[in-house]
C-alpha positions in Angstrom: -11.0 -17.2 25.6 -11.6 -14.1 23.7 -15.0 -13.1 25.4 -14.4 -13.8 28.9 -17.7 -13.0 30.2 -22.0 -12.4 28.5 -21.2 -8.3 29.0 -17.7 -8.9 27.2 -19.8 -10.4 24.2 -22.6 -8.3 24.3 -20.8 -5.4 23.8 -18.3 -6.6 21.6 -18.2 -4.4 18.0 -16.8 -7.5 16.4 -18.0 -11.1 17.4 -15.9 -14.5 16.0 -17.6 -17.9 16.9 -16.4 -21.3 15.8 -18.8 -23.8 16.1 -18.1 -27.1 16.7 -19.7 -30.7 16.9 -21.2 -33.8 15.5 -22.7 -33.2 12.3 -26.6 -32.7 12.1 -26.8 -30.9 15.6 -27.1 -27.1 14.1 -23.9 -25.8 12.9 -24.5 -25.4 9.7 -28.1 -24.5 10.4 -26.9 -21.0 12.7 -23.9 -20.4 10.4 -26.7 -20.5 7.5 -28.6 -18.1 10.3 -26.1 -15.7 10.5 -25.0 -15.1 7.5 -28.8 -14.5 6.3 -28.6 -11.3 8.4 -25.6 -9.8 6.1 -23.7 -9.0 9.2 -21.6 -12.3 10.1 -19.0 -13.6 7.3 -19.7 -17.6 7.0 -16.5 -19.9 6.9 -17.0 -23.3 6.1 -14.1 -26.1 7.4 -15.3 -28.6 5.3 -16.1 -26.2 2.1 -12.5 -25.2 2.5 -11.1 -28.5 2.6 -13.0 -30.0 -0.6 -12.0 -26.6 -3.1 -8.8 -24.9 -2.0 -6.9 -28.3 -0.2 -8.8 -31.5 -1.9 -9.9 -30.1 -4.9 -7.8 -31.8 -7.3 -7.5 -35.1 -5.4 -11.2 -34.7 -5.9 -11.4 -33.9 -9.6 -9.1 -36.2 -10.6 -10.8 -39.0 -9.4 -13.9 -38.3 -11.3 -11.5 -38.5 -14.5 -10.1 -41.4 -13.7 -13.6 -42.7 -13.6 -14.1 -41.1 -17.1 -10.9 -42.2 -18.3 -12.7 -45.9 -18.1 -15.6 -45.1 -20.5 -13.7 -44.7 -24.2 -16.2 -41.6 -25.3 -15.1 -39.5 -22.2 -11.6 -40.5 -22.4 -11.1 -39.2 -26.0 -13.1 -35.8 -24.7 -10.7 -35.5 -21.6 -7.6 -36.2 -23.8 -8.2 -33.7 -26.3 -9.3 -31.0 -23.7 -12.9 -31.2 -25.2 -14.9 -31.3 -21.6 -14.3 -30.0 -18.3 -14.8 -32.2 -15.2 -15.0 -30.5 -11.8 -16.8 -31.1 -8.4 -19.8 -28.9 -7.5 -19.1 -28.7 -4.2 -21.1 -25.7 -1.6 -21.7 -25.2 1.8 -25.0 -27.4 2.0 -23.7 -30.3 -0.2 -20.0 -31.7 0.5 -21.2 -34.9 -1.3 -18.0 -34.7 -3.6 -15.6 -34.5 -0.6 -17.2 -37.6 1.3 -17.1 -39.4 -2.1 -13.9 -39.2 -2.6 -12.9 -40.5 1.5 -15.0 -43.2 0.1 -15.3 -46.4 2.3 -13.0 -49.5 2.9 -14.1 -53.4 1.3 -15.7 -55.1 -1.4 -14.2 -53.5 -4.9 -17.5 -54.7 -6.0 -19.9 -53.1 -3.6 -17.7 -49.8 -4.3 -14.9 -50.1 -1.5 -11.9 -48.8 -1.3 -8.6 -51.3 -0.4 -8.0 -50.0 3.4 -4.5 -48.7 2.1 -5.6 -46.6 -0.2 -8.3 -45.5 2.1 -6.2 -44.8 5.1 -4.3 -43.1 2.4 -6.9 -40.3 1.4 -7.9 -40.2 5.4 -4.3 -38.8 5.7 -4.9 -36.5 2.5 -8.3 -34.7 4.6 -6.4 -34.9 7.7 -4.1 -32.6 6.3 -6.4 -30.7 4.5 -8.3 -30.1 7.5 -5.5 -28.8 9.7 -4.9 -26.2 7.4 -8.3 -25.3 6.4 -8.6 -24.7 10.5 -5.2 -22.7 10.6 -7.0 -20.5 7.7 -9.8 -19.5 9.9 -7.8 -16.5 11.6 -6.6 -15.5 7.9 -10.6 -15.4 6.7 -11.8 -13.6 9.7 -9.2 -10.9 9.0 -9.6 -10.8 5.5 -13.7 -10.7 6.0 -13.4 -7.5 7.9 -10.6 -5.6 6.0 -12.2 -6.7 2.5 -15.7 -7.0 2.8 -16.5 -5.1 6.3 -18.1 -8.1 8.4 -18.1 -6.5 11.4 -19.2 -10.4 13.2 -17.5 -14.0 11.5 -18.8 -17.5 12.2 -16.8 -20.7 11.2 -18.6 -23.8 10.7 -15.6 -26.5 11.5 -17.2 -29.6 11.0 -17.7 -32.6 12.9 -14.0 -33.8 12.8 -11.9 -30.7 14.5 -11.8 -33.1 17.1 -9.8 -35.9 15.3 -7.1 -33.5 14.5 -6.3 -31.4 17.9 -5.2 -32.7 20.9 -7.0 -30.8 23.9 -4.9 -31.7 26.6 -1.9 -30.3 25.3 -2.5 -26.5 26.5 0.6 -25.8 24.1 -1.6 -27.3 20.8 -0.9 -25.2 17.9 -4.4 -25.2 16.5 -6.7 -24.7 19.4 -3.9 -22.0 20.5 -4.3 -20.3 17.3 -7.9 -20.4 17.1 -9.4 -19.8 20.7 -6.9 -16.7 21.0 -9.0 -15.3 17.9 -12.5 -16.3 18.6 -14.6 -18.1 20.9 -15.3 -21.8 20.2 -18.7 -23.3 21.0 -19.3 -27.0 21.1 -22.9 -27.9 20.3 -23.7 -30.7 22.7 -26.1 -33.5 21.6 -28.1 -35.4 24.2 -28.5 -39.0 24.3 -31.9 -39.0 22.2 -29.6 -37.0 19.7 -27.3 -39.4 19.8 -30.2 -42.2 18.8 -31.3 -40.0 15.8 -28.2 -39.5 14.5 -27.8 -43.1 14.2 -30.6 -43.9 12.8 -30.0 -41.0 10.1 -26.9 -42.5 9.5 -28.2 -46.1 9.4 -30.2 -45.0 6.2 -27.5 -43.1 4.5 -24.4 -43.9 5.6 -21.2 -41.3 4.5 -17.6 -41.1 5.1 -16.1 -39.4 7.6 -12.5 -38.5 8.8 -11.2 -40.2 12.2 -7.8 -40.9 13.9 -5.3 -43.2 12.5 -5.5 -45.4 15.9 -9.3 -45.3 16.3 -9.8 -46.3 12.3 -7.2 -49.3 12.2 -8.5 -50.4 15.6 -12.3 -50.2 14.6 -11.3 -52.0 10.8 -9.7 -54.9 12.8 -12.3 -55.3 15.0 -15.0 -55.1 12.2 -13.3 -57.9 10.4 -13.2 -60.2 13.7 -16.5 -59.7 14.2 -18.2 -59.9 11.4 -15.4 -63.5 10.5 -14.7 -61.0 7.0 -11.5 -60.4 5.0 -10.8 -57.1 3.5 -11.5 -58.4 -0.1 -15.2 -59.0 1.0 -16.5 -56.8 3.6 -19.4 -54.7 2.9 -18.6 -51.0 3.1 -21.9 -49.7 3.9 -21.7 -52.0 6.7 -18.7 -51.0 8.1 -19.3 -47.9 8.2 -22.7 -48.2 10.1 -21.1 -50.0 12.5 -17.9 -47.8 13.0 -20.7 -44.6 13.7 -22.2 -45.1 17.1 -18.6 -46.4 18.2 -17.1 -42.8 16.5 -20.2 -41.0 18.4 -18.8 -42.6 22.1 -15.2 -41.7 20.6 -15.2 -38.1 19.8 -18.1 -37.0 22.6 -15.0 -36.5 25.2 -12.7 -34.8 23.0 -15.5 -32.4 22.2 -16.1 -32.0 26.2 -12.3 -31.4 26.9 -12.5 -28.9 24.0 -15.1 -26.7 25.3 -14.4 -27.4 29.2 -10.5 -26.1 28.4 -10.8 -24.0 25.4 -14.5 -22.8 24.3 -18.3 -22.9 25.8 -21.0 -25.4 25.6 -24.7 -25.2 24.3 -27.6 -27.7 23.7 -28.4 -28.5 20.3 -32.3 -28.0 22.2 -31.3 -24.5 22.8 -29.3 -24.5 19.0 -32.9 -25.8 17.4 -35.0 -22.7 19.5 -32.0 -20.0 17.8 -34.7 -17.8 15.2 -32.6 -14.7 14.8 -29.0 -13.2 15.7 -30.4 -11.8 19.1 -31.1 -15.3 19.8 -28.0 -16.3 18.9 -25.9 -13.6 20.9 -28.2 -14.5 24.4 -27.3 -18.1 23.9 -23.6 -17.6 23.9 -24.0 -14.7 26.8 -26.0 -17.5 28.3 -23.0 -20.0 27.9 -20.5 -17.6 28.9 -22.0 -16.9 32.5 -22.2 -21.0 32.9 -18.7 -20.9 32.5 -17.8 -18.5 35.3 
């Protein structure tokens, strides 16, 4: 790790964080933090992934929608309109569009080649939107003088490394740089975020293995074929298995390569001097 011990981050001139863990358990909420104070550069996985690497898988989608609706398509084909995503930091509702969902063509899924197909586009996308991290960390000091950096990685960093492997190319690249913090949910967490998701389910990234398995076992279950399974549905029930899935990739992560908080002690975080006694706080756990 780059900060070995609380005095080694305390007195560090430059911090680098990445934060890491389920979605809705604070990252985005102490990268927002941070960055508010105009001292810590704020890198954003997922924003990364849906401009620079997904962009115009993205983009093009929406036209091919338009190119069904004869007004738009003369517009598009004489250059008359414009059609882009407005994707930011706090709304990646173009990116998770775009993954879509598996099923029923009528009920908006996806046939589960051509889903698996854009899972392989964002996984990727996100192993190079990760290897970028180091780049914008660099380039935040020399160009803009952050002295601190904080990378908000998203929820699937965990899909795409293996943590076991001490030789793996990303976690090597990334924990040499900066320290990585996984924000640990407890079990009540665990119940709301399923019950948030229940209401609104989204896409997500996962495995190949885990997706194929949990598809095949959706279809048993529910006695569905492809042509005619509800994709709200499957995702929903997919979520709490992905939850049990990724919560021990996340712990091998921060037990080999990072630190661990509570997303209780994430929620109490009010300023930066919060922020640096929780991750002094983490660092002498780990000793």
């Amino acid at each position: 790790m780059t900060y070995k011990t609380a005095q080694d981050w305390l007195s560090a001139p430059k911090k680098r964080v990445l934060l890491f863990g389920m979605s809705g358990l604070g990252k985005t909420h102490l990268a927002n933090l941070m960055r508010a104070s105009g001292q810590w550069f704020h890198y954003s996985v997922d924003y990364r992934i849906g401009t620079r690497y997904m962009g115009e898988f993205i983009a093009d989608n929406f036209k091919r929608e338009a190119m069904k609706v004869p007004l738009l398509r003369e517009l598009l084909m004489t250059d008359s309109v414009h059609i882009t995503s407005n994707i930011t930091f706090n709304n990646l509702a173009p990116l998770s569009t775009y993954l879509g969902k598996p099923g029923d063509p009528a009920k908006g899924g996806l046939s589960f080649d051509e889903y698996m197909r854009r899972q392989d586009q964002h996984r990727a996308a996100e192993i190079a939107a990760l290897l970028d991290t180091t780049y914008f960390a660099d380039r935040a000091a020399a160009l803009y003088g952050y002295p601190h950096f904080v990378c908000d990685s998203g929820g699937s960093i965990c899909e795409v490394v293996d943590p076991d492997d001490t030789d793996d190319p990303i976690l090597t690249a990334l924990s040499g740089a900066m320290l990585l913090v996984w924000i640990k949910g407890s079990d009540a967490h665990t119940a709301e975020l399923v019950r948030r998701f229940d209401r609104a389910p989204k896409p997500m990234y996962y495995q190949p293995a885990f997706m194929r398995a949990a598809w095949e076992g959706f279809l048993a279950e529910n006695r569905v074929s492809e042509a005619n399974a509800d994709p709200d549905a499957f995702l929903r029930w997919t979520y709490a298995r992905a939850l049990a899935h990724r919560q021990p990739r996340y712990a091998a992560i921060a037990d080999r390569w990072g630190v661990t908080v509570t997303a209780e002690d994430v929620a109490r975080v009010q300023s930066t001097g919060d922020f640096d006694r929780l991750i002094a706080s983490a660092l002498e756990a780990k000793r």
